[in-house]
N, C-alpha and C positions, 0 to 999 in steps of 0.2 A: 874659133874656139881652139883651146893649145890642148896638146896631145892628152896630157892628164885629167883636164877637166872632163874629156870626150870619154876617155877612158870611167872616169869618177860616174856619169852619169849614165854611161852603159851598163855599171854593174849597179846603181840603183835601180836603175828602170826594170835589167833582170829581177831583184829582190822583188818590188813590185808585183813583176809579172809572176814568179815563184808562189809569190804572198795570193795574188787574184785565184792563180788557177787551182788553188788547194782550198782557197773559199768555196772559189764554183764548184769543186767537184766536191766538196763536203757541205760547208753551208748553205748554199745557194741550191742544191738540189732538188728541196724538197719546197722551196719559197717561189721560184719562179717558173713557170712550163720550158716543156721542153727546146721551143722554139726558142728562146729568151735566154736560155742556159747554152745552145750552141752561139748565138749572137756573143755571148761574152768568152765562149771559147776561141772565135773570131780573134775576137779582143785581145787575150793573152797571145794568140798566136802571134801576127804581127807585133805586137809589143816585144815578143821573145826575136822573132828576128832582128828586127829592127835596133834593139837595143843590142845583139850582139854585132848588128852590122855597125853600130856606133863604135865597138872595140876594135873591132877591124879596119874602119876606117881610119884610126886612131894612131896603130900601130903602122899603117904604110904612111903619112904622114911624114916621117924624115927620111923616106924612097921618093916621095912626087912630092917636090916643093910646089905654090901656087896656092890658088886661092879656092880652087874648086872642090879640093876635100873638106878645106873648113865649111864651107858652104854644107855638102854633105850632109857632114853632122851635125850641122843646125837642123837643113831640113830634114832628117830624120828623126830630130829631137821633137822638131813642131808635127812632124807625120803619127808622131807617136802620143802626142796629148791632144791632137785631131780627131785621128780615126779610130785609134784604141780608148781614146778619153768620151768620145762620145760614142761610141758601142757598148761601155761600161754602163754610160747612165741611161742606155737606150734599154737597156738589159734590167738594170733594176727600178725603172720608173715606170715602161711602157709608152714612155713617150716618142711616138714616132715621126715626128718632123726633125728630132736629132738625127735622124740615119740622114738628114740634107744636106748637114756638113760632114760626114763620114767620108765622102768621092775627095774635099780637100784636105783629107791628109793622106788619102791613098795618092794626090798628085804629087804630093810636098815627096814621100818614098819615090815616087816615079822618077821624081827628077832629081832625087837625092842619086839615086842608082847610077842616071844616065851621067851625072857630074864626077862617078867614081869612072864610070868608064873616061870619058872624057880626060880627067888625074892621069889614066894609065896611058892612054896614047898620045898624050902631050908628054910623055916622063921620056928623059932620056938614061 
């Protein structure tokens, strides 16, 4: 993924995440328990990371040549319509066999993470 797309789809996924967590804390308040309303807080949280760690991954990019920040940003992108895509409909549907795939996109972050570190002690 090239530096501006990465960058392009970090500051959606923030919008997104801006757009979610102003629903849950207004609209969603009074629609779903309180259990259900932290789940998708969950939800935005990670999302808000994640899509800023997409901008920053974005911007070392011409620091650490290689393949393991594109990587990264992929899997961050896929971490983020995993675990935050299905916390969202875990949250407004109550269907709980969604939180089954929730763990892979917390692994897709995992190893997004471990590929920036990896970027940085490969970089000369």
């Amino acid at each position: 993924m090239k530096e501006r797309t990465l960058i392009a789809a970090g500051a959606l996924n923030m919008f997104v995440a801006v757009g979610c967590g102003a629903f849950g804390a207004h609209g969603l308040k009074k629609m779903i328990s309180e259990e259900m309303l932290a789940i998708w807080h969950t939800a935005v949280t990670y999302q808000v990371m994640h899509a800023l760690g997409m901008i920053a991954v974005a911007l070392l990019m011409p620091r650490m040549a290689g393949a393991a920040l594109h990587w990264a940003g992929r899997l961050m992108l896929a971490g983020i319509v995993v675990f935050s895509g299905s916390l969202y409909l875990l949250a407004l549907t109550g269907t709980r066999i969604l939180g089954a795939i929730t763990p892979f996109g917390g692994v897709a972050f995992l190893a997004a993470w471990l590929l920036v570190a990896w970027a940085a002690l490969k970089s000369r």
